[in-house]
C-alpha positions as CSV (number, residue, x, y, z in Angstrom):
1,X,-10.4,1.6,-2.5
2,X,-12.3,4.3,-0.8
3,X,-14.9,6.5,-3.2
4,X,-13.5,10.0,-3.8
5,X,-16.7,12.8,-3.7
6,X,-16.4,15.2,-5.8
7,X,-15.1,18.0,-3.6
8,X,-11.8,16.2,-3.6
9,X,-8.9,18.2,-4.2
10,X,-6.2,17.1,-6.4
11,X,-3.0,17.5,-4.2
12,X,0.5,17.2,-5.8
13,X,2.7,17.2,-2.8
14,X,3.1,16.5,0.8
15,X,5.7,17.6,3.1
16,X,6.3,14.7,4.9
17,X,9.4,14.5,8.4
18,X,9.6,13.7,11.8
19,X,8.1,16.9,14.4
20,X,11.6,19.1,14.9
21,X,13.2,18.2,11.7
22,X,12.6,22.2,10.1
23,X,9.2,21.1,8.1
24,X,7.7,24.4,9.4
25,X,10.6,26.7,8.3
26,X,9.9,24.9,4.6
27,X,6.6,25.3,4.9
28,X,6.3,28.7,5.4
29,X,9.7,29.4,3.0
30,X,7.4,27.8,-0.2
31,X,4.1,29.7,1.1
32,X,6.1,32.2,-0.6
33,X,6.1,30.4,-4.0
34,X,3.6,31.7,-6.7
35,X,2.9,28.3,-7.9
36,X,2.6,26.6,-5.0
37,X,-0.2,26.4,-2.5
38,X,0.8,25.4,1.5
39,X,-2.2,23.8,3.5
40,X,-3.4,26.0,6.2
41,X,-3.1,25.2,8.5
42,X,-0.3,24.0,7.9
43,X,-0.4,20.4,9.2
44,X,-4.5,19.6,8.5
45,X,-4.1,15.9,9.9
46,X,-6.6,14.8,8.2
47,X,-5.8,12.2,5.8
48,X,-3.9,10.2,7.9
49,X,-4.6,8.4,11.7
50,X,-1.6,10.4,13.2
51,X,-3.5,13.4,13.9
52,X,-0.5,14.8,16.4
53,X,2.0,12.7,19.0
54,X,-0.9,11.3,20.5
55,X,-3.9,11.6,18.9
56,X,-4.9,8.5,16.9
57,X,-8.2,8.8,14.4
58,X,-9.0,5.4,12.4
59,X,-12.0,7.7,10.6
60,X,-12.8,8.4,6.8
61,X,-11.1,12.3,5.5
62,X,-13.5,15.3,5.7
63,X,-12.6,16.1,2.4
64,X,-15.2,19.4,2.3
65,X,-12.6,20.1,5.3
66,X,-10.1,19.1,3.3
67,X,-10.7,21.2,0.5
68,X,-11.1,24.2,2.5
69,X,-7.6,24.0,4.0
70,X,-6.2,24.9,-0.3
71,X,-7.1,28.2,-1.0
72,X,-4.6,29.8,-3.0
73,X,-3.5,29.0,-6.4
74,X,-0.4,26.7,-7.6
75,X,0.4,23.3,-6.7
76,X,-1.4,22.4,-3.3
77,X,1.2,21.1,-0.8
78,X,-0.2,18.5,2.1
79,X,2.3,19.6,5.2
80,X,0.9,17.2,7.7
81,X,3.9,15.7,8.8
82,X,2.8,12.8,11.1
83,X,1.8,11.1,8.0
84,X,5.5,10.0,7.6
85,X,5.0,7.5,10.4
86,X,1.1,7.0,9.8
87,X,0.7,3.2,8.9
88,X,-2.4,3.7,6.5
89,X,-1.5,7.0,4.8
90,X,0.8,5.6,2.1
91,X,-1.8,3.4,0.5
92,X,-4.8,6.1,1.1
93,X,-2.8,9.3,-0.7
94,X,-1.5,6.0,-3.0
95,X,-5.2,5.9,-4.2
96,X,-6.1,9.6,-4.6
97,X,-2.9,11.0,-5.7
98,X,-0.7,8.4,-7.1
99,X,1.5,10.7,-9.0
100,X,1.9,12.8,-6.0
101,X,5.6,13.8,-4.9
102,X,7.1,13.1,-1.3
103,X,9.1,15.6,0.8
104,X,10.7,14.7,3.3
105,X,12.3,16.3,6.0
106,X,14.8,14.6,8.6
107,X,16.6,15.5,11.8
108,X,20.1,13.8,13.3
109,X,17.8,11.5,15.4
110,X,18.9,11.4,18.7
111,X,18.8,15.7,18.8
112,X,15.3,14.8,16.7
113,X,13.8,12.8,19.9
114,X,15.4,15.2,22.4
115,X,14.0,18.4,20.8
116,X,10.4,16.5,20.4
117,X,10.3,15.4,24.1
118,X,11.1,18.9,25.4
119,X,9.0,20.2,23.1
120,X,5.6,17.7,24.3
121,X,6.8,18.1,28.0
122,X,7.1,21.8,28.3
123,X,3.6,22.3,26.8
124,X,2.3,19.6,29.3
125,X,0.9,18.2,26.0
126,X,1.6,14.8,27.8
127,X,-0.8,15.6,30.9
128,X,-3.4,16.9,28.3
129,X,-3.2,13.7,27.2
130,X,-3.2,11.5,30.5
131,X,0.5,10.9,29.9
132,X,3.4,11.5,31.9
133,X,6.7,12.4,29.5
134,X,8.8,13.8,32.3
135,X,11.3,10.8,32.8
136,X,12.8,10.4,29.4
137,X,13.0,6.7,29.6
138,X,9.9,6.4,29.9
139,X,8.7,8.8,27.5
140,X,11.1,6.9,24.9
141,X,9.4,3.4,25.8
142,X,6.3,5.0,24.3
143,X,5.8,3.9,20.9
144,X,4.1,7.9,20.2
145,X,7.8,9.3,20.5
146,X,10.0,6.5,18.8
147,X,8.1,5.6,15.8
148,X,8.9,9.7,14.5
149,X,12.9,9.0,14.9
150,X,12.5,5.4,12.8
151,X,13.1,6.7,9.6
152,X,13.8,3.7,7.7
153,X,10.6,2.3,9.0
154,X,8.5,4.5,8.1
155,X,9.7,5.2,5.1
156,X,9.4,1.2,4.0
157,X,5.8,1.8,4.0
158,X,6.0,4.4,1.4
159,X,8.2,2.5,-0.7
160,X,5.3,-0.1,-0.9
161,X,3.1,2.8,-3.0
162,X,5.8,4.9,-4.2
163,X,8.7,4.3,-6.6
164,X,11.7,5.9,-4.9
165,X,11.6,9.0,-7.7
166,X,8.6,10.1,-5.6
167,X,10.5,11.1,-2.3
168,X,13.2,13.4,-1.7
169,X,15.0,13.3,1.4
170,X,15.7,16.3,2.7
171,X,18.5,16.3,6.1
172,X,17.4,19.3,8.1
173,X,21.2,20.7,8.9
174,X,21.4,21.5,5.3
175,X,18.3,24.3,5.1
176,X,20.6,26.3,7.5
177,X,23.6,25.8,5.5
178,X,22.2,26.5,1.9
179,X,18.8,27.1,2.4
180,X,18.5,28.2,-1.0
181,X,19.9,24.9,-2.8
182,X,17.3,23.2,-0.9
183,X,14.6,25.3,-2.1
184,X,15.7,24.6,-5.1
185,X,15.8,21.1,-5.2
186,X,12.4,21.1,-4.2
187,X,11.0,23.4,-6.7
188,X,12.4,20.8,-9.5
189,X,11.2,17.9,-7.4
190,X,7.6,18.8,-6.9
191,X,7.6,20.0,-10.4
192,X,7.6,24.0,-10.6
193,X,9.4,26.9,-11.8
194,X,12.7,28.3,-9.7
195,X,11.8,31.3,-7.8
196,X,14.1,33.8,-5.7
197,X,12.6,32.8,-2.5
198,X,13.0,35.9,0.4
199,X,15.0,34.2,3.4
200,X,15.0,37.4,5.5
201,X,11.0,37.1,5.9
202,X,10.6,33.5,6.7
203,X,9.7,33.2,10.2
204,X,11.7,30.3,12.3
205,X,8.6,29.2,13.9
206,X,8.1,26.3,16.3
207,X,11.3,26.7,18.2
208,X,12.1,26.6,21.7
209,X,12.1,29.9,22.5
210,X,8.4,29.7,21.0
211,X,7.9,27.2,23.5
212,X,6.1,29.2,27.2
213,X,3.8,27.8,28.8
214,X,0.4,29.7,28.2
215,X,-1.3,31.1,31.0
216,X,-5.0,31.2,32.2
217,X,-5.3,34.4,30.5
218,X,-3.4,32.6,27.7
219,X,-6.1,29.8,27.1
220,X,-9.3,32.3,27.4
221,X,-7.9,34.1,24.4
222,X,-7.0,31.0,22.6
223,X,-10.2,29.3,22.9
224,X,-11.7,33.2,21.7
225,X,-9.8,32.9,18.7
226,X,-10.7,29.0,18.0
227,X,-14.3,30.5,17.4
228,X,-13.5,33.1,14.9
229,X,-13.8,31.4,11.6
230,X,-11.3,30.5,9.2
231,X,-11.9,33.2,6.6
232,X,-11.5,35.3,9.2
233,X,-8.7,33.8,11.1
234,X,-6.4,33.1,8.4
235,X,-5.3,36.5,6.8
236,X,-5.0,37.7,10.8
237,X,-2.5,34.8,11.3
238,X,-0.3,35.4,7.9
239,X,-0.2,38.7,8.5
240,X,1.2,38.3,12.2
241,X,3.7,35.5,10.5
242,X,5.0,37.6,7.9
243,X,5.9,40.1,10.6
244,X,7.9,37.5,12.6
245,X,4.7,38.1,15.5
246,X,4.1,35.5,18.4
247,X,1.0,36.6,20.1
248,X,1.3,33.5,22.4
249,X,4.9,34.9,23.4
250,X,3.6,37.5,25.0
251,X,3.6,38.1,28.6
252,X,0.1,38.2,29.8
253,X,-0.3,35.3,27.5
254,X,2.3,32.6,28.4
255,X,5.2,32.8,30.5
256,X,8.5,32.1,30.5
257,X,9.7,29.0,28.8
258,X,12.1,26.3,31.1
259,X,15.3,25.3,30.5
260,X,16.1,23.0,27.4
261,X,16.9,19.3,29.1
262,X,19.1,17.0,27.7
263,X,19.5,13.1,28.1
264,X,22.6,11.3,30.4
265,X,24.7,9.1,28.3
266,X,23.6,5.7,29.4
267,X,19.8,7.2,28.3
268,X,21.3,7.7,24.8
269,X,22.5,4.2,24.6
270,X,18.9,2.7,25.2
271,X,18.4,4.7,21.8
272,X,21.3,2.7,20.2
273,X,19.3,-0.6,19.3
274,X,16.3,0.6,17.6
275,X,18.2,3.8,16.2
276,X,21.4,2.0,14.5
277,X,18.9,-1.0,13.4
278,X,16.7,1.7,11.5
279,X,19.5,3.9,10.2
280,X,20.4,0.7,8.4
281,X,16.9,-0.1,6.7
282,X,17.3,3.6,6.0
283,X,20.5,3.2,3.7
284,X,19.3,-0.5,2.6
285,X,16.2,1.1,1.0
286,X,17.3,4.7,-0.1
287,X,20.7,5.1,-0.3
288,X,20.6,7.9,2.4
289,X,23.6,7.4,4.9
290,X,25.2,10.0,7.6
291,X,27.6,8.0,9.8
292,X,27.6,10.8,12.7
293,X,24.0,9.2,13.2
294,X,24.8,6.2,14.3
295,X,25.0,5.6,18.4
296,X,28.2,4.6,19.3
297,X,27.4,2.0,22.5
């Protein structure tokens, strides 16, 4: 067991998923919460080795970082969501926080991987990373992509730390059909008092639309902004977020986004093997089942 310093925060909750699946429209819907505090940013990757898609650290937390990223009262909410597929973070928040409650977020899988591969392929976040996404087959031979859309695998891990009390499984359709039940639900969940949450001011961030590619201009003022410090950084960005403000959709700053792409059928059935096998260690260890998720070959 690794030591725990004394700047350790005691965290009660993470907001676990799979990139796509709505974790950001939850996250910034229980920002709103009195007794609950959201990391900022949001996803502070740094408890687990899935720092992103791509970026794999194997290195002890910063927890003075760490700390820093809770700075409101309540309840402090983890949102890092690659933890979900993160091999070593089960037994590692296990250890710190062993009474700490699991949310987690998923997507219909196939619509799950499709979203997630436009989303890394319009931001060239693939060539930033000496990767090439653009063919989908190959993009879905990459373990980076497939290991978010294998639910049931991921979530055996937890089930090795965690009773299955801890999690609560959350399918993504349903906070756009009653947003508010699932609010709800996670408010008993994570253990605090119901509050009438504000759905008109909760921005739908990380979307496609959000999605243009940032221009020269675009990456001068975001490496500006990078250097203004947190204390400084983070009321500017609430404030832009509670007006439903983009400053990266701007014109000078990115440009138009490309056309959503979709996959052919004969790519969907490649998906059919791993996804159907999965979907079945899914139900086996949770109960969770949705039939319309299986690939029909």
């Amino acid at each position: 067991m690794e030591s725990a310093p004394s700047m350790i925060p005691e965290v009660g909750a993470f907001l676990l998923g799979a990139p796509k699946a709505g974790t950001t429209w939850l996250a910034d819907a229980l920002s709103q919460h009195p007794g609950i505090c959201v990391s900022e940013p949001k996803e502070p990757n740094i408890i687990a080795t899935h720092k992103g898609t791509f970026r794999r650290e194997n290195i002890q937390p910063d927890w003075e970082k760490y700390a820093g990223c809770f700075v409101e009262e309540g309840l402090r909410m983890d949102c890092s969501i690659h933890a979900l597929a993160c091999p070593i973070a089960p037994q590692r928040i296990s250890e710190f926080w062993p009474g700490a409650k699991l949310v987690i977020s998923l997507r219909e899988p196939v619509s799950r991987t499709i979203s997630h591969w436009n989303m890394i392929t319009e931001t060239e976040e693939d060539k930033a990373n000496n990767e090439d996404w653009g063919d989908f087959e190959r993009a879905w031979g990459d373990p980076r992509l497939y290991c978010d859309t294998l639910y049931g695998s991921s979530i055996s891990k937890w089930l090795e730390f965690f009773d299955l009390d801890s999690l609560l499984i959350i399918e993504a359709k349903r906070m756009r059909k009653e947003p508010l039940e699932v609010l709800k639900e996670i408010c008993e969940h994570i253990g605090v008092d119901d509050y009438s949450f504000d759905l008109d001011i909760v921005h739908n961030a990380n979307v496609a639309s959000d999605r243009r590619p940032i221009t020269l201009f675009g990456r001068l003022f975001r490496g500006v902004a990078n250097l203004l410090p947190n204390f400084v950084k983070r009321p500017i960005v609430r404030w832009l977020q509670r007006k439903g403000v983009n400053v990266y959709k701007l014109p000078l700053i990115s440009s138009k986004a490309p056309e959503k792409r979709e996959i052919t059928n004969q790519q969907r059935v490649l998906l059919a093997e791993k996804v159907n096998a999965d979907l079945s260690l899914l139900e086996e260890l949770t109960g969770f089942s949705n039939p319309d998720w299986l690939i029909q070959p």
